[in-house]
Every structure is written in C-alpha cells, then in structure tokens.
C-alpha positions in Angstrom: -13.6 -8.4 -11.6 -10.1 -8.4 -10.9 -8.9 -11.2 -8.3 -8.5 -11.1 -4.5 -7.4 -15.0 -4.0 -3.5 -14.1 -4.6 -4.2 -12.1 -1.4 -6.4 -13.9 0.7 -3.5 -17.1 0.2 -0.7 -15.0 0.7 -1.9 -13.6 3.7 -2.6 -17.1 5.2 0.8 -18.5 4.2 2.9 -15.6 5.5 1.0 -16.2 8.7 1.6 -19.8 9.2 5.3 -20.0 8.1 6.3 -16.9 9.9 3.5 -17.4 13.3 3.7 -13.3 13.3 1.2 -10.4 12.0 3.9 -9.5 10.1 4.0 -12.7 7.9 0.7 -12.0 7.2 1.8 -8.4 6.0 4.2 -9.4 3.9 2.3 -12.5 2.2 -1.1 -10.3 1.3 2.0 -7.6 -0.2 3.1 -10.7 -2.1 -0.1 -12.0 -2.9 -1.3 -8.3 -3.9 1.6 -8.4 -6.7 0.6 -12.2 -7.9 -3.2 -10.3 -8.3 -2.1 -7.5 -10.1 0.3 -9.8 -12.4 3.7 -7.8 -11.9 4.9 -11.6 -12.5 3.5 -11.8 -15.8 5.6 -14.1 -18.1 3.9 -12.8 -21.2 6.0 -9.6 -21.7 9.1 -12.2 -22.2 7.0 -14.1 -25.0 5.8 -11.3 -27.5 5.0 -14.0 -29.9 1.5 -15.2 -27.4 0.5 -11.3 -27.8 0.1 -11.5 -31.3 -1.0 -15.4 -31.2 1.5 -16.9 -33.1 4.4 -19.6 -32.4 7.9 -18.7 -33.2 8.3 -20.5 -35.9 5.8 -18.0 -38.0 7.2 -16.6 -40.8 7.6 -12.5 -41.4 4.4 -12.4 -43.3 2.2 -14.3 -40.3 3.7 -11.6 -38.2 2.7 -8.8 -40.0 -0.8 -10.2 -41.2 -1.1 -11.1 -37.4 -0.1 -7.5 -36.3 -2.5 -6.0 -38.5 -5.5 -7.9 -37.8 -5.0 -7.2 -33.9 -4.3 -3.7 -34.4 -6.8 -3.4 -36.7 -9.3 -4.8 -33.9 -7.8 -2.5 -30.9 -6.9 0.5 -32.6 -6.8 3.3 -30.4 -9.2 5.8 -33.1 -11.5 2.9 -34.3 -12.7 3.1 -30.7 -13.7 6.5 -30.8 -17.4 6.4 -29.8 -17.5 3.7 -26.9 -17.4 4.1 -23.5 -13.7 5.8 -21.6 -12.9 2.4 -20.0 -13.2 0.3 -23.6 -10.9 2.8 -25.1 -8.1 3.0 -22.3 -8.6 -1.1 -22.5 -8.0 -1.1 -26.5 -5.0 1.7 -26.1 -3.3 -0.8 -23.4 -3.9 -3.5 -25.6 -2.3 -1.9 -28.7 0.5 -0.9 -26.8 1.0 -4.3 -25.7 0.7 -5.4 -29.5 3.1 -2.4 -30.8 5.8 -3.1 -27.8 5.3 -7.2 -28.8 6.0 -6.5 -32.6 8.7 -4.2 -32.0 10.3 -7.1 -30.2 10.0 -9.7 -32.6 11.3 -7.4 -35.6 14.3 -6.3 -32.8 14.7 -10.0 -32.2 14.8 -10.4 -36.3 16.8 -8.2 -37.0 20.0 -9.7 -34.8 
C-alpha cells in the first residue's frame, strides 16, 4: 500500500501557514513528492543498497553484490507474476547503479 499521510499533512500545513486554498495546493504537491520518496537519501548512500558499511572491504562488496543480484535477478524471476518481476528488475537496477558507484568511488 503505498502511503497517503505525506499528503494528508502537507495539505493541512500549506493551509494553516498560508490561510489560502492555494497553500493547501501546494502542501498536498509537496506532501505527494515526500509519498512517492523523490527525497530519498538512499541513492547518495549506495553502500545501504547492498547492506554493507563503508568500511567493507572489495571482497564484502562483491560477495554482497552477488548474493543480492543473485536473489533479484531479472531472468531468475521468469515464472512469477508481471508486478514481482518489474519489482526484482527495479531492485537490480538499484543494486547494479549502487555497485557501479562504489567501484567509481574506488577507483578515484
């Protein structure tokens, strides 16, 4: 179920500090982002992707990598139902972008 309470809240607070309908427009627009997580602070942390702290060595990663990728690979999901698979496929793209990262960040 994805969440409404970032909307309900935002609408009430845009209401009460502006005292216009048009507060209330732009806090349920806020609170509408804050729902669908556009402010998500785990794209600037790929290391809680993969469940490790950064002070894991090169082999942690890539044992880590594996074992997730092994779980949400898009073609071990073959036979379940369209919604599992696009779920796994988002996932592994969030695990490839988030070792990608750490190797980039590695590398330098």
């Amino acid at each position: 179920m994805k969440r409404w309470y970032g909307k309900l809240l935002g609408f009430i607070a845009g209401w009460l500090l502006m005292r216009h309908p048009l507060g209330g427009l732009i806090g349920l627009i806020i609170g509408h982002a804050f729902d669908e997580d556009w402010f998500r602070l785990s794209r600037d942390n790929p290391y809680r992707v993969l469940n490790l702290t950064r002070d894991a060595s090169d082999a942690e990663i890539d044992q880590a990598y594996r074992r997730l990728m092994s779980q949400y690979h898009p073609d071990k999901m073959a036979g379940v139902a369209d919604d599992l698979r696009r779920q796994a496929e988002k996932k592994a793209g969030e695990i490839n972008a988030a070792y990608d990262r750490i190797k980039a960040q590695r590398k330098r």
